[in-house]
C-alpha positions in Angstrom: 161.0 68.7 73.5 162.9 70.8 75.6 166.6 70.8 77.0 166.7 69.4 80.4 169.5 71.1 82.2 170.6 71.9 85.4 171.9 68.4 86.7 170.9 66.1 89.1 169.4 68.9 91.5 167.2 70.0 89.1 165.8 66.6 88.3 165.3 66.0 92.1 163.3 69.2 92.4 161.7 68.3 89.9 160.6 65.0 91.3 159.3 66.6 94.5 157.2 68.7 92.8 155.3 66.0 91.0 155.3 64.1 94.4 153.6 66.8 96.4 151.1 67.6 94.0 150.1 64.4 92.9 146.6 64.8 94.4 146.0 67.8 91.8 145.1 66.1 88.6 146.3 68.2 85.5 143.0 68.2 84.5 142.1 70.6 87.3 144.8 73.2 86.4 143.7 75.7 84.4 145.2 76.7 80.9 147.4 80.1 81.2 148.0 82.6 78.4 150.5 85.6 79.0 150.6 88.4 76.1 154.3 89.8 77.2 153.2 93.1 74.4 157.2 94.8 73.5 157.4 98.5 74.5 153.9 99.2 74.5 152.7 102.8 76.4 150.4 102.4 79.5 148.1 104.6 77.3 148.9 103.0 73.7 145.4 101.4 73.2 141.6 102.0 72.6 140.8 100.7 76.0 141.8 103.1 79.0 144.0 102.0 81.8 143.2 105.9 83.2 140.5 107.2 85.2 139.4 108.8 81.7 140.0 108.2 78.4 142.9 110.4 76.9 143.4 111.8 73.3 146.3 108.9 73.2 143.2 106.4 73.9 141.7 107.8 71.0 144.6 107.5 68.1 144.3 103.2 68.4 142.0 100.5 67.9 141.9 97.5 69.9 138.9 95.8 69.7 139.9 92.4 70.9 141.5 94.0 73.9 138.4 95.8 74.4 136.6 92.8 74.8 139.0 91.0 77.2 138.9 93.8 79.5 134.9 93.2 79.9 136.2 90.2 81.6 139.1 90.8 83.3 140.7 92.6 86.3 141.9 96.1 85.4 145.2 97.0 87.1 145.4 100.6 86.8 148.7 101.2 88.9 150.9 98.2 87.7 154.3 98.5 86.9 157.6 97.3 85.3 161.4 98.1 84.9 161.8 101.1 82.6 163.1 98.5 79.5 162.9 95.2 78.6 165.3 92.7 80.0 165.3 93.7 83.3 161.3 92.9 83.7 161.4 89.9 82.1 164.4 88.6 84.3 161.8 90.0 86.6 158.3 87.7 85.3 160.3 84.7 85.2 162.5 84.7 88.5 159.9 86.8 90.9 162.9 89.1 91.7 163.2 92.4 91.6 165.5 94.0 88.9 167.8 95.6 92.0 167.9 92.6 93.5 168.9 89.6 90.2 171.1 93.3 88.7 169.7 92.6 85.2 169.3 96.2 85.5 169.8 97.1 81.6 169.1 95.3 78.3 171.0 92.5 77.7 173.5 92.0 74.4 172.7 89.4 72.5 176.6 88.8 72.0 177.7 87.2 75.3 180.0 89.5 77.6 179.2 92.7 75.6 178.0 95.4 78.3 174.9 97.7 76.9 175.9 101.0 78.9 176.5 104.2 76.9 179.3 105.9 77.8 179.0 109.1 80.8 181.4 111.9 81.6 181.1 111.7 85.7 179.8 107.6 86.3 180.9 104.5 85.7 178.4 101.4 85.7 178.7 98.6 88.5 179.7 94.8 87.1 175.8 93.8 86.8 174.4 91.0 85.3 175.3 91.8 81.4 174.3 88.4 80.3 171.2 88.0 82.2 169.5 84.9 83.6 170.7 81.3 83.7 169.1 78.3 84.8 172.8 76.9 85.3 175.2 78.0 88.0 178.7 79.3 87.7 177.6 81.5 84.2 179.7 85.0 84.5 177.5 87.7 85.2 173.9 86.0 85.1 171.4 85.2 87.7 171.2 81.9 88.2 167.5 81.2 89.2 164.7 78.7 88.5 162.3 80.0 86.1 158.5 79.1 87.0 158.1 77.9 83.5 160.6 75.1 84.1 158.0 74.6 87.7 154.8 74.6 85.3 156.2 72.0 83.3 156.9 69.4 86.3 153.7 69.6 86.8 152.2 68.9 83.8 152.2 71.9 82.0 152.9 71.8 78.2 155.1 74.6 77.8 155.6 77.1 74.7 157.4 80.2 74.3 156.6 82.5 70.7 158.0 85.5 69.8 160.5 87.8 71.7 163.0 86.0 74.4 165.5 88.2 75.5 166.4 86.9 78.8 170.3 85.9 77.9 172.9 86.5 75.4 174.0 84.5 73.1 176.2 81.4 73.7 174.8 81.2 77.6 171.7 78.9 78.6 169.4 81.7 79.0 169.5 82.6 75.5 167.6 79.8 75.1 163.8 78.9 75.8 164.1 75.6 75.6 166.8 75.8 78.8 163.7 78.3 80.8 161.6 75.5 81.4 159.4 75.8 77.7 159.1 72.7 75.5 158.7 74.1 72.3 160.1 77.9 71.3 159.3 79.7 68.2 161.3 82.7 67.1 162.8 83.4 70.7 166.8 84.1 70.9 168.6 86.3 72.6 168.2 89.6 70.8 165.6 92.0 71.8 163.7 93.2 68.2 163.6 92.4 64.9 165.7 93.3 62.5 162.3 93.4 60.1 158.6 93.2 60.2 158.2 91.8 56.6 158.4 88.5 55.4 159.5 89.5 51.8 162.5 90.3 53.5 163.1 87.0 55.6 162.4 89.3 59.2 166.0 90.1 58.4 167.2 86.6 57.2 169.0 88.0 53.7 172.2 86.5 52.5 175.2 89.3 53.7 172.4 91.3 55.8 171.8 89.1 58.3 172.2 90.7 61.7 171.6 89.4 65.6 168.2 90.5 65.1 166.7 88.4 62.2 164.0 86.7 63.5 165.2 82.7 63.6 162.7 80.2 62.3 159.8 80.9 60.1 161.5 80.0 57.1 158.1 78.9 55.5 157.0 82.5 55.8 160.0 83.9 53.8 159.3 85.7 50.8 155.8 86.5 51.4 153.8 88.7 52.5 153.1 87.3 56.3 153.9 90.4 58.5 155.8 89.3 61.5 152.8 89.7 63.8 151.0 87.3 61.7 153.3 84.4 61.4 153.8 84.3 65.1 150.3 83.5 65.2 149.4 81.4 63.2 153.2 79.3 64.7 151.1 79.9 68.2 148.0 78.4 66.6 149.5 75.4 65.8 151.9 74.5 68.7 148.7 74.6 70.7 147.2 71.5 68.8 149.5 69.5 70.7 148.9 70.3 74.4 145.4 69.9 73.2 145.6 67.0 71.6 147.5 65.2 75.1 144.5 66.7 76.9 147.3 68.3 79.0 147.2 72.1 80.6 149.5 74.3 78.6 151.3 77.9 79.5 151.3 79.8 76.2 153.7 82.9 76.7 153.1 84.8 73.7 155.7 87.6 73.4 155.2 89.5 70.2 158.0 91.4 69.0 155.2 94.4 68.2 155.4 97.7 68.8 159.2 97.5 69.3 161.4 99.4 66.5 161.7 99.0 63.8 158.0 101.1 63.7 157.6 99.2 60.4 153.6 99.1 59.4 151.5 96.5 58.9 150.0 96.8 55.6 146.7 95.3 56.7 145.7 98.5 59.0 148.3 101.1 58.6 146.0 102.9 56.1 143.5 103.7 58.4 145.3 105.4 60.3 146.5 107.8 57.5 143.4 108.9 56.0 142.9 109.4 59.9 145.2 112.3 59.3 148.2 110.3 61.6 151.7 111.3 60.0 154.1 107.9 58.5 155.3 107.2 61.8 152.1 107.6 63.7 150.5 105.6 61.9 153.2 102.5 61.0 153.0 102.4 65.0 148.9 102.1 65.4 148.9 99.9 62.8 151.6 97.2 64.9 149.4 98.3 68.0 146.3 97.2 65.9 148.4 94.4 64.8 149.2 93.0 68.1 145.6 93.5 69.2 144.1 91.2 66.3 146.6 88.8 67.4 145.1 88.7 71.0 141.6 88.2 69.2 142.7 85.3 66.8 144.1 83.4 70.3 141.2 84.3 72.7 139.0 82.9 69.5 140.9 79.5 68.9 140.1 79.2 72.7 136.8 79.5 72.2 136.2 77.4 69.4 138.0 74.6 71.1 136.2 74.8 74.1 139.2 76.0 76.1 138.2 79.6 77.0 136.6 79.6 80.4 139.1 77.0 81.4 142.3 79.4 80.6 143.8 82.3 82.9 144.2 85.4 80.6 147.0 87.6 81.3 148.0 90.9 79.0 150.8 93.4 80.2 153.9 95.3 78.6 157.6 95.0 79.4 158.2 98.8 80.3 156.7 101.8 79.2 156.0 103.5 75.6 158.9 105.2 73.6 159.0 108.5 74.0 162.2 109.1 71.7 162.1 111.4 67.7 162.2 110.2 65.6 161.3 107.2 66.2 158.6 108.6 67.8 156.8 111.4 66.0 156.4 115.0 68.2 159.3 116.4 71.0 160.7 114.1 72.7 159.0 112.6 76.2 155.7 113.8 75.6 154.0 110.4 73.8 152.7 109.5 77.2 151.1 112.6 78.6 150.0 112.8 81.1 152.8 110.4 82.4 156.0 112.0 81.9 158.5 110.8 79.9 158.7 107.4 78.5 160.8 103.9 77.7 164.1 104.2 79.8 163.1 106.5 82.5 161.5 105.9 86.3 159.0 108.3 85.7 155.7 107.2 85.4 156.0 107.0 81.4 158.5 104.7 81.5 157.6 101.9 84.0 153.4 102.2 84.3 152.3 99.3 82.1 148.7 98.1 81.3 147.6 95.0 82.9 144.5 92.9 82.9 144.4 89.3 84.1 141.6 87.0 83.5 141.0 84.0 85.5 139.6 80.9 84.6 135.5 81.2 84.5 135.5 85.0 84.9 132.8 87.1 83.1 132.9 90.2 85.0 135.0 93.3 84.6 136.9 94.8 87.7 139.0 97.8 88.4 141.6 97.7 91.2 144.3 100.6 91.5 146.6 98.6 94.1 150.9 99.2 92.9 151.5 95.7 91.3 154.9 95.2 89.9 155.7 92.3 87.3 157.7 90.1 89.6 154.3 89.6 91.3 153.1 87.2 88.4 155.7 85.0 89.3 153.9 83.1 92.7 150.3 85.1 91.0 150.8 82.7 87.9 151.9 79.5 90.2 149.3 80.1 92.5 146.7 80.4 89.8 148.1 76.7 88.7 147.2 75.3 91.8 151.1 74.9 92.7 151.7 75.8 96.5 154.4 74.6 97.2 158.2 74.6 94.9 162.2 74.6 95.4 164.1 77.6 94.1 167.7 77.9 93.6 167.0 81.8 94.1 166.1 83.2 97.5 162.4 84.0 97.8 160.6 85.6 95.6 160.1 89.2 96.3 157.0 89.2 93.7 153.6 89.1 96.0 151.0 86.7 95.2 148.1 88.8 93.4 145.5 86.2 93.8 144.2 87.0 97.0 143.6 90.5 96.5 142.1 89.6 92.5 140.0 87.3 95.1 138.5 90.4 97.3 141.1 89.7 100.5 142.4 93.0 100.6 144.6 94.5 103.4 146.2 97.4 104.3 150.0 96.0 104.0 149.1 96.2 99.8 149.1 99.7 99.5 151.9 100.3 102.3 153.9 97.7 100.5 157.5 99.3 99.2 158.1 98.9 94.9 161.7 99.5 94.2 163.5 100.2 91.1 166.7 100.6 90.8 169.3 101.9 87.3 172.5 101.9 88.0 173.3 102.3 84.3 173.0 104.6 81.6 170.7 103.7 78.9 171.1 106.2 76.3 172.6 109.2 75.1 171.5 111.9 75.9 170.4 112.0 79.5 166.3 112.7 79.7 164.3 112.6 82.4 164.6 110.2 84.6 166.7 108.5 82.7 170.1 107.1 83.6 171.5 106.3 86.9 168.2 106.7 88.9 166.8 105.0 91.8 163.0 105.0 92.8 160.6 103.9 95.1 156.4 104.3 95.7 154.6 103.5 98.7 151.1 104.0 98.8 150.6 107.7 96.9 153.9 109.0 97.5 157.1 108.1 95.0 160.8 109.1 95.9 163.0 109.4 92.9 167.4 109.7 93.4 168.9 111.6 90.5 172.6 109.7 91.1 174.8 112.3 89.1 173.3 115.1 90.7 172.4 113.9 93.9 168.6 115.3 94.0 165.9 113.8 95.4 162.9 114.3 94.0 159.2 113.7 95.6 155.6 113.4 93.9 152.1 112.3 95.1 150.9 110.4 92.4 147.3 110.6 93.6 147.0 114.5 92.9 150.2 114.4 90.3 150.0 112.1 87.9 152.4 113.6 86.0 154.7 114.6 88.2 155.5 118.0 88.0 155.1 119.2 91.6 158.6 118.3 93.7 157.2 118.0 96.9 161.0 117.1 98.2 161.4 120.7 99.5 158.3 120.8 101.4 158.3 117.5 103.0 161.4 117.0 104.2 160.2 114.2 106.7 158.3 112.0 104.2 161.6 112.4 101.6 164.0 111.5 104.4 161.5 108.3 105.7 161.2 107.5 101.8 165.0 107.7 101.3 165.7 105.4 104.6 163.1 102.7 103.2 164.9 102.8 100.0 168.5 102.8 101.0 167.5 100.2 103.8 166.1 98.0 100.6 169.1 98.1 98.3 171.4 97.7 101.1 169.4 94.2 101.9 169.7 93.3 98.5 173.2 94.5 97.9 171.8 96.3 94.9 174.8 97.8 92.9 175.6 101.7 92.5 177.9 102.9 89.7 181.2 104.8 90.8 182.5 108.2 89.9 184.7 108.1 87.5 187.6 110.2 89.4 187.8 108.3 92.3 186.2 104.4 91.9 183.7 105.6 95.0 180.4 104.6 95.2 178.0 107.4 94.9 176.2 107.8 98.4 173.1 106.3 99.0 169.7 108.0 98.7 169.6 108.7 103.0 173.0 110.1 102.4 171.6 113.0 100.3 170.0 115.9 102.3 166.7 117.4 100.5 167.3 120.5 99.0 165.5 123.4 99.5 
């Protein structure tokens, strides 16, 4: 069982919740599956999240996601933070990253800050340990997960695979404190230190690092690959939910395709005698890897009778790498035609696939509406039949999907404002769009503020998907309107800006910065 936390307002929360939806037996809630897939390109898969399918498409095999789709909604404009912690403080709190400043990866050492070091900026104090479900933790969020919601309501709760949403030696490095009553391999580090079992997923005596994989010590010293094992541990912790003839929330977060690009010896040749270099094809072969893993679930569900009574929901935490070597070709051009990749706020680095699949759904759907992942917050609540809940954070900023997955569009969707916000730098050396950048889309247009050099930067993704045509020059009315709604949001949020190093100033704001010509 899980780690009840939080103290006695937590429990009374709690205790409302049941009492207000008493009337909604747990028998009428549907099952929910979430495959949270690490790192993984809007474009790294067999099925196209394009208005074509692209030579990328055509390099993977993804059968089992292939099939899903034919049953799911297709979200071709959804979006994440440009890496990992940050979207999944996102998915669990419903905030946005500018506003709960998780706004980088998160150490697994407690108090260690992730920012590379820059000549001209400083980072602001953010959130360097991420969420907690506790107050009064230095530099966290402190926010009620909807896990922890799920489960006082009768959800059975499990977490497999990748965590990441604390540091070590603070509640959130912990599942078992977000609300999930069982957790498999989830700690506060954010990869593996190995794919192989042979090798203990990192577990050897003296080589042991933050990121060996913790439990599955009956895999150790064969040859499960780490994909595997998480499945087969995800296989069996649903016997139990099943077994209580209770609703479960299954948040499957494999550690695939996140380096080490390590392959999986049951696909990776393949992909070779497809004439795909070492790294090229160690990385299908996780992507295939991950896939299977989607099919051996989806199956179970179906065999036990579960399937049409289970939400389906598949995304990625941020977009594909686009870093040599550990990406083979130049650098930043793995996602074409999205430019750039993992880190940046270009489109490579924070378009993500989604599909969600709702209970008894047997039709395929497209819909090109901006989503951003702290919508599945009150999407997956609402989907539970849970209307009503307390929160320790302010309200959600995520939008409830479900209505417009239902048909009830309006026009406030595509006029609605997504933000992102990286006051920090990521890596060295600066790329584009990556490292102290601020962005915002509404409806075709997307504003981007380069911080060090104060540019502004405009595109219309409808006719330039890739971004190359700066239309800042040229439009100086729609950059300045753009910069205003941006500015106006991070101010509302008090959303943090790093300082030159020279003086300890903030940098100015985006509507401080005239377009340039």
């Amino acid at each position: 069982m899980g780690i009840c936390i939080g103290g006695h307002a937590q429990t009374v929360n709690r205790t409302k919740a049941k009492q207000k939806h008493q009337s909604v037996s747990t028998t009428e809630r549907p099952n929910i599956v979430v495959f949270f897939v690490d790192d993984l390109g809007w474009q790294d898969m067999s099925e196209p999240f394009y208005k074509v399918k692209t030579p990328i498409n055509e390099k993977f095999h993804t059968p089992y996601l292939e099939t899903l789709a034919k049953e799911a909604i297709k979200f071709t404009n959804a979006y994440a933070t440009p890496v990992c912690t940050p979207s999944r403080v996102s998915f669990l709190t419903g905030l946005n990253a500018a506003h709960h400043r998780v706004t980088n990866w998160t150490h697994p050492k407690a108090d260690t800050p992730t920012d590379s070091k820059d000549e001209l900026l400083n980072p602001p104090d953010w959130n360097i340990n991420g969420l907690s479900p506790v107050p009064n933790i230095p530099h966290t969020i402190y926010a009620t997960p909807f896990p922890s919601i799920l489960k006082a309501n009768g959800y059975y709760t499990i977490h497999v695979g990748k965590a990441h949403w604390g540091s070590a030696g603070t509640p959130g490095a912990s599942p078992l404190n977000l609300g999930f009553m069982v957790n498999i391999a989830g700690h506060s580090a954010g990869h593996p230190q190995n794919y192989y079992g042979e090798q203990n997923y990192g577990n050897l005596p003296g080589k042991a690092g933050y990121q060996a994989v913790p439990d599955l010590m009956e895999y150790h010293g064969t040859s499960t690959f780490l994909t595997e094992a998480l499945t087969r541990e995800a296989l069996k912790a649903l016997e139990e939910p099943i077994h209580r003839k209770e609703p479960f929330f299954l948040n499957f977060s494999n550690y695939a395709v996140h380096v080490p690009i390590q392959p999986d010896p049951r696909f990776v040749q393949k992909y070779l005698d497809r004439g795909l270099d070492s790294t090229e094809a160690a990385y299908a072969s996780l992507v295939e890897g991950y896939d299977k893993s989607m099919g051996d679930i989806v199956q179970f569900l179906k065999d036990k009778n579960l399937y049409d009574n289970t939400v389906i929901i598949f995304l990625s935490d941020n977009g594909g790498l686009s870093l040599s070597p550990m990406r083979s070709g130049p650098s930043h051009t793995q996602n074409l035609p999205l430019k750039a990749g993992k880190g940046s706020v270009y489109e490579g680095g924070i378009r993500v696939p989604l599909l969600i699949k709702q209970a008894k759904q047997h039709s395929a759907s497209t819909d090109a509406t901006p989503v951003m992942v702290e919508d599945l917050f009150p999407t997956i609540l609402s989907l539970a039949k849970i209307d009503h809940y307390q929160l320790v954070q302010e309200k959600p900023d995520g939008k409830n999907l479900l209505p417009l997955m239902e048909g009830n569009r309006s026009d406030n969707w595509n006029s609605r404002p997504l933000v992102w916000n990286i006051p920090n730098k990521w890596t060295v050396p600066d790329g584009p769009g990556i490292n102290f950048f601020s962005a915002i889309r509404q409806g075709d247009y997307k504003l981007l503020y380069d911080m060090k050099n104060g540019k502004l930067e405009l595109y219309n993704l409808q006719q330039d998907i890739g971004e190359l045509n700066n239309l800042a020059p040229k439009m100086k009315g729609k950059t300045n309107e753009l910069s205003k709604l941006l500015s106006d949001q991070l101010r509302t949020w008090k959303a943090q800006l790093p300082t030159y190093k020279a003086t300890g100033q903030q940098i100015p704001y985006p509507d401080q910065i005239k377009p340039m010509d």
